[in-house]
C-alpha positions as CSV (number, residue, x, y, z in Angstrom):
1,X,-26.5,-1.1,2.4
2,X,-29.6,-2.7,4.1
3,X,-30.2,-0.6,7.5
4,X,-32.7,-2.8,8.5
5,X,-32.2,-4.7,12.1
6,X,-29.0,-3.1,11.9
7,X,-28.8,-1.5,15.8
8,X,-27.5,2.2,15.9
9,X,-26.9,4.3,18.9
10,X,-28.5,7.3,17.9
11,X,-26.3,10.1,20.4
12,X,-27.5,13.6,21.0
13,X,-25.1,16.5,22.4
14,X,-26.2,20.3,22.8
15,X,-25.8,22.2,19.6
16,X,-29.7,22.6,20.2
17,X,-29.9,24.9,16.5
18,X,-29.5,21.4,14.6
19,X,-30.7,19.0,17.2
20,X,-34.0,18.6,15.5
21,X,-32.7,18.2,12.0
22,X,-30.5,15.4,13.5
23,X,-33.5,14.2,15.2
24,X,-35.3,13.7,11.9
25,X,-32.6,11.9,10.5
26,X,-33.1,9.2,13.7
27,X,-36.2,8.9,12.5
28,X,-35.7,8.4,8.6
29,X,-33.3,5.6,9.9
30,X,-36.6,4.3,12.3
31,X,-38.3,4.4,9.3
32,X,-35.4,2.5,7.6
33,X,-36.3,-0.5,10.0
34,X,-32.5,0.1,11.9
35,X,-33.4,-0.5,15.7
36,X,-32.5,2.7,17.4
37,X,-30.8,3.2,20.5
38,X,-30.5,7.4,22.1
39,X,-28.4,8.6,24.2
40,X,-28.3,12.0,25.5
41,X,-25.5,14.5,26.9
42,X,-26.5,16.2,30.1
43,X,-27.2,19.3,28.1
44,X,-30.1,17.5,26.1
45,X,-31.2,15.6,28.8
46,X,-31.8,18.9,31.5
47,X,-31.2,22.1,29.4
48,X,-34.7,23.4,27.5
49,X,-33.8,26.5,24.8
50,X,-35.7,28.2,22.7
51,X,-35.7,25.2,19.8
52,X,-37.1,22.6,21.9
53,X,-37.9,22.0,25.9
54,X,-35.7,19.0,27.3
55,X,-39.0,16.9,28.6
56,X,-40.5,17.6,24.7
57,X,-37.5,16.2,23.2
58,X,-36.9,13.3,25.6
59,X,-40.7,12.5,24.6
60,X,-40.1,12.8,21.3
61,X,-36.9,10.4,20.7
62,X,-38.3,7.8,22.9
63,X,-41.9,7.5,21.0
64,X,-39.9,7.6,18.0
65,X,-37.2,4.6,18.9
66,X,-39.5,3.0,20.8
67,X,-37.4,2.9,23.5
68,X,-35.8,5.7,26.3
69,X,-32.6,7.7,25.9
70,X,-29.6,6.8,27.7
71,X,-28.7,9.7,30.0
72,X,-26.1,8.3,32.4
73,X,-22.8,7.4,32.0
74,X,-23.6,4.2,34.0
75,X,-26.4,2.7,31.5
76,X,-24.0,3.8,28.5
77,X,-20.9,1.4,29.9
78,X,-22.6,-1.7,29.0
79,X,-23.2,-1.0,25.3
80,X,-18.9,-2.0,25.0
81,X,-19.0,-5.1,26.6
82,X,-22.0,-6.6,25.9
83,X,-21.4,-5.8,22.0
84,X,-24.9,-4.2,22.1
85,X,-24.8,-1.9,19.0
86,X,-23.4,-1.9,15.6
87,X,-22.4,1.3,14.8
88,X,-22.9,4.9,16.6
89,X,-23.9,7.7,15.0
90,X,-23.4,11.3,17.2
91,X,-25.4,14.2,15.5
92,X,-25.1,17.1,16.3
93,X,-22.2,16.7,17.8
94,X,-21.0,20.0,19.6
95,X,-16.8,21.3,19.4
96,X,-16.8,20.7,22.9
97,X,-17.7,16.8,22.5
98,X,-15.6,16.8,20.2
99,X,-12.4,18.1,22.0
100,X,-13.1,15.2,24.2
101,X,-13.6,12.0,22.5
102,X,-10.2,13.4,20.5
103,X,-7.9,13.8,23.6
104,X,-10.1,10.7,25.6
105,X,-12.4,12.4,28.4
106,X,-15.4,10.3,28.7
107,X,-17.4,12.7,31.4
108,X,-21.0,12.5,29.4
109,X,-23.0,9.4,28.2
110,X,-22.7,10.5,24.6
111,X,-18.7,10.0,25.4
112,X,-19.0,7.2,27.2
113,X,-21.2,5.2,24.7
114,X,-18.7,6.0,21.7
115,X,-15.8,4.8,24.1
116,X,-17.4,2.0,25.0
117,X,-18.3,1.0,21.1
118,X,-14.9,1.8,20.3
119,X,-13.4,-0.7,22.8
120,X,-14.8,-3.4,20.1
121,X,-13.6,-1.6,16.9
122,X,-17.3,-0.6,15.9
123,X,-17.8,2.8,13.9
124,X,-18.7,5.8,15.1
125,X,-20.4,8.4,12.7
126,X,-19.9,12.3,14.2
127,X,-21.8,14.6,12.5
128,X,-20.2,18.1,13.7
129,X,-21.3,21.3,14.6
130,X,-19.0,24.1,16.0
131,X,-18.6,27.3,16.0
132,X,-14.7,27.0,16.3
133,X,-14.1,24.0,14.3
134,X,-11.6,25.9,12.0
135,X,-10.2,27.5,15.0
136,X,-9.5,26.5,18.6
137,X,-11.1,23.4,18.1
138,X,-9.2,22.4,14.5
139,X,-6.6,20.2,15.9
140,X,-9.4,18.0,17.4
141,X,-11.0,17.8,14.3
142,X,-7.7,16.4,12.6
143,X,-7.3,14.5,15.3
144,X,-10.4,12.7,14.5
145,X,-10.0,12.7,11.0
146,X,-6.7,10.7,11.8
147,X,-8.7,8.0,14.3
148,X,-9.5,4.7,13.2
149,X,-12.8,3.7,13.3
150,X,-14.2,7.2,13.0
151,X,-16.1,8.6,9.9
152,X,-17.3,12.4,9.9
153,X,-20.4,13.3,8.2
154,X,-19.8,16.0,4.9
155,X,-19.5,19.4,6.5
156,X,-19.0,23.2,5.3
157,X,-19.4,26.8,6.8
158,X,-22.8,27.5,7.6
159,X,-21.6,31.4,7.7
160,X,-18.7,32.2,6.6
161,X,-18.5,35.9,7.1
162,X,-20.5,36.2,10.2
163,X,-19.1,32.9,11.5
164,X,-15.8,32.5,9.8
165,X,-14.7,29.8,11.8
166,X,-17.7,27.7,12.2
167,X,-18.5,24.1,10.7
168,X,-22.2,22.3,10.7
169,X,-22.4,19.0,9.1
170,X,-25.0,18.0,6.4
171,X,-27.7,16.1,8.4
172,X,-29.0,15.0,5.2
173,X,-25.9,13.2,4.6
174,X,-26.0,11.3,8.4
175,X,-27.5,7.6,6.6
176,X,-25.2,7.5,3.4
177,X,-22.3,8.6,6.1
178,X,-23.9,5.6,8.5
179,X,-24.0,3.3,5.2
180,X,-20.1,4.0,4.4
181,X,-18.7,3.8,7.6
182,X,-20.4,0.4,8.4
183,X,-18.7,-1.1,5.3
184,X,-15.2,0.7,6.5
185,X,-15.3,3.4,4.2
186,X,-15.1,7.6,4.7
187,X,-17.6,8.7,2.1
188,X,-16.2,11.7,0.8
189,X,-15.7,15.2,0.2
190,X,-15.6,15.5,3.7
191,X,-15.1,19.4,3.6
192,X,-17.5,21.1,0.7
């Protein structure tokens, strides 16, 4: 599928050890010639860890999508009504983000932005990573799994002794994920 013009909400949350590898995917689909629109949790808009400062990354996504992140829920409500993207793509999204959008909280502007593309039956792309996803947090994964309208990236255990319960998607797998989903389609093996 042609990416090109196509307008993506590109939507950050805090699982800061694969934020950059997602961020380089936003930028492979720049680079694809989709228009790019960020959005950022509260986490990646204030929080600076040891993998990148908040004020680095901000500058980062924003030279890179030529425009600025989203970062309140206010300026993420519009994006519903006035049909303004395409399809959403949230990577990395975090357990907790997930919980969420499965059992409908919309306290963030990452939430908020998929809720408000979902009001118009647009996909949304989640590319997971959780420490708990094959425990506490499971039933919100199936719970996903089950919605219409979103697609999960391919994911697997990043450690499965020392993390036996944790699940990190394949960032590398974000655009053919993106592709599928915006021609109604799960690509699959989800779980590999």
């Amino acid at each position: 599928m042609d990416l090109k013009d196509k307008r993506i909400g590109f939507a950050f949350t805090g699982s800061f050890c694969t934020i950059i590898s997602a961020y380089e995917q936003m930028v492979k689909l720049c680079e694809l010639g989709a228009q790019i629109y960020p959005v950022f949790s509260f986490a990646v808009k204030n929080y600076d860890t040891r993998f990148v400062k908040a004020k680095d990354f901000y500058d980062m996504v924003s030279a890179a999508a030529g425009r600025e992140p989203i970062t309140t829920i206010y300026d993420a409500e519009p994006i519903g009504p006035k049909k303004l993207l395409d399809a959403v793509v949230v990577a990395p999204c975090t357990g907790n983000s997930a919980a969420k959008l499965a059992n409908g909280i919309t306290d963030t502007p990452v939430l908020m932005a998929v809720k408000a593309h979902l009001r118009n039956g647009g996909p949304i792309v989640i590319a997971l990573a959780s420490n708990d996803a094959m425990g506490a947090n499971g039933q919100n994964i199936g719970k996903l799994m089950n919605q219409q309208n979103i697609y999960l990236v391919p994911m697997c255990q990043d450690s499965p002794k020392g993390k036996p319960n944790s699940l990190i998607a394949d960032m590398n797998m974000i655009i053919p994920t993106l592709e599928s989903a915006l021609s109604g389609v799960q690509i699959n093996p989800v779980f590999y």
